[in-house]
DOLOSE-186620 format. One line per 2 residues: their letters; for each residue x, y, z of C-alpha. Coordinates in pm, whole numbers, plus 50000, padded with zeros to 5 digits. Layout:
N
a> X,Y,Z ~ ...;
% end
This chain:
108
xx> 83173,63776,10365 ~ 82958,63807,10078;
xx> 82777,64042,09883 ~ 82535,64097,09582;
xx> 82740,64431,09471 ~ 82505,64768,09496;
xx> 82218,64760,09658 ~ 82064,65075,09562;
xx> 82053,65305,09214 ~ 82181,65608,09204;
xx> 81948,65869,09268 ~ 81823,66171,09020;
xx> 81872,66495,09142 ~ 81546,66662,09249;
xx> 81381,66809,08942 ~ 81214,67102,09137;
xx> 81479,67383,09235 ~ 81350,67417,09568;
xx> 81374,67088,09642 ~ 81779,67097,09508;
xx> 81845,67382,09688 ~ 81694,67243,10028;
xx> 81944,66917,09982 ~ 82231,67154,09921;
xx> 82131,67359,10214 ~ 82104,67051,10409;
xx> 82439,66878,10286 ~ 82649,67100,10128;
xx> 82915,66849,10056 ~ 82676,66726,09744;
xx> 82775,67000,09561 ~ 83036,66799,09436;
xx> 82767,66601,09227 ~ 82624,66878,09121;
xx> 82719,66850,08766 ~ 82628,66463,08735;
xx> 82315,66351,08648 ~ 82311,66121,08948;
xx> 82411,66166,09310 ~ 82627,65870,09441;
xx> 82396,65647,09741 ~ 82679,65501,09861;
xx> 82812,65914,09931 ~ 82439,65954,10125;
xx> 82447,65615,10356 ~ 82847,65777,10426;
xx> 82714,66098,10520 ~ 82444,65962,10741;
xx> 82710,65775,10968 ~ 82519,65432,10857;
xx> 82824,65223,10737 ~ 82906,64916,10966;
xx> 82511,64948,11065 ~ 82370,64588,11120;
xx> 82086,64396,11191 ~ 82128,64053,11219;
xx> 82403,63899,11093 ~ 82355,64156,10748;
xx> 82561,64470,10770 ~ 82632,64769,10558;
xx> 82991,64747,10445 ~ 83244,64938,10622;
xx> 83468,65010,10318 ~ 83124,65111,10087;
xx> 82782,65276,10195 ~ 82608,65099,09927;
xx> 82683,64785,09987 ~ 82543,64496,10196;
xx> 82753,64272,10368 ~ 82635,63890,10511;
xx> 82821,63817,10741 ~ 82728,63446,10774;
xx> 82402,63316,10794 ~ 82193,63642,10724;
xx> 81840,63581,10600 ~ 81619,63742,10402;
xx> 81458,63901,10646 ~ 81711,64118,10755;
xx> 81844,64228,10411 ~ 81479,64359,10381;
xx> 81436,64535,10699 ~ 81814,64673,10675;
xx> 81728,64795,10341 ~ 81429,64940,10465;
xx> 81581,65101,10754 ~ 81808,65258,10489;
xx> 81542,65420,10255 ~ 81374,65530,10559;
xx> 81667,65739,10688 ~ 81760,65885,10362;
xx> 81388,65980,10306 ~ 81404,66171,10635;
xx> 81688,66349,10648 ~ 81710,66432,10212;
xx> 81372,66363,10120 ~ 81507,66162,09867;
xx> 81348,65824,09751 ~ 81576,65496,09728;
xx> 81512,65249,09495 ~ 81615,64896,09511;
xx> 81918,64821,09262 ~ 81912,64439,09356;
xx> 81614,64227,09247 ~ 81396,64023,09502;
xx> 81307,63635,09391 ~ 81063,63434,09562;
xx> 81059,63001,09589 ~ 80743,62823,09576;
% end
């Protein structure tokens, strides 16, 4: 198995009050970020029930929401679409916005 460590930053807490009090309302448990700047992704992708999610041979690790796990013979394509399906469910269900911690690099 192999991976390329985190595969997402950390996220900022909403700046807007209403917005932080809607994520607490909605998972109450991430109160116990509440006095970090950050809240934890890999604590999100746990809560959402995503960890041993896969889609192809690319999975997200059992052991640690945030990170992506080939499992032989993954391509590209599927890091990019798991990683989208990620930011996609994390959007909808915290309104939060994911940002790529890894860095894509493209062959000519």
């Amino acid at each position: 198995m192999s991976s390329a460590g985190c595969a997402f930053k950390n996220v900022l807490w909403p700046s807007s009050e209403a917005r932080r009090k809607r994520l607490l309302t909605i998972l109450p448990q991430v109160a116990e970020f509440s006095t970090r700047e950050t809240i934890p992704v890999g604590f999100l992708i746990d809560q959402l029930g995503l960890k041993g999610r896969a889609i192809g041979k690319v999975s997200i690790s059992k052991k640690h929401g945030n990170y992506l796990i080939n499992n032989g013979g993954a391509t590209a394509e599927e890091v990019i679409m798991l990683i989208g399906l990620i930011k996609e469910y994390v959007h909808r269900k915290y309104d939060l916005q994911l940002e790529e911690e890894i860095q894509y690099v493209g062959f000519d």
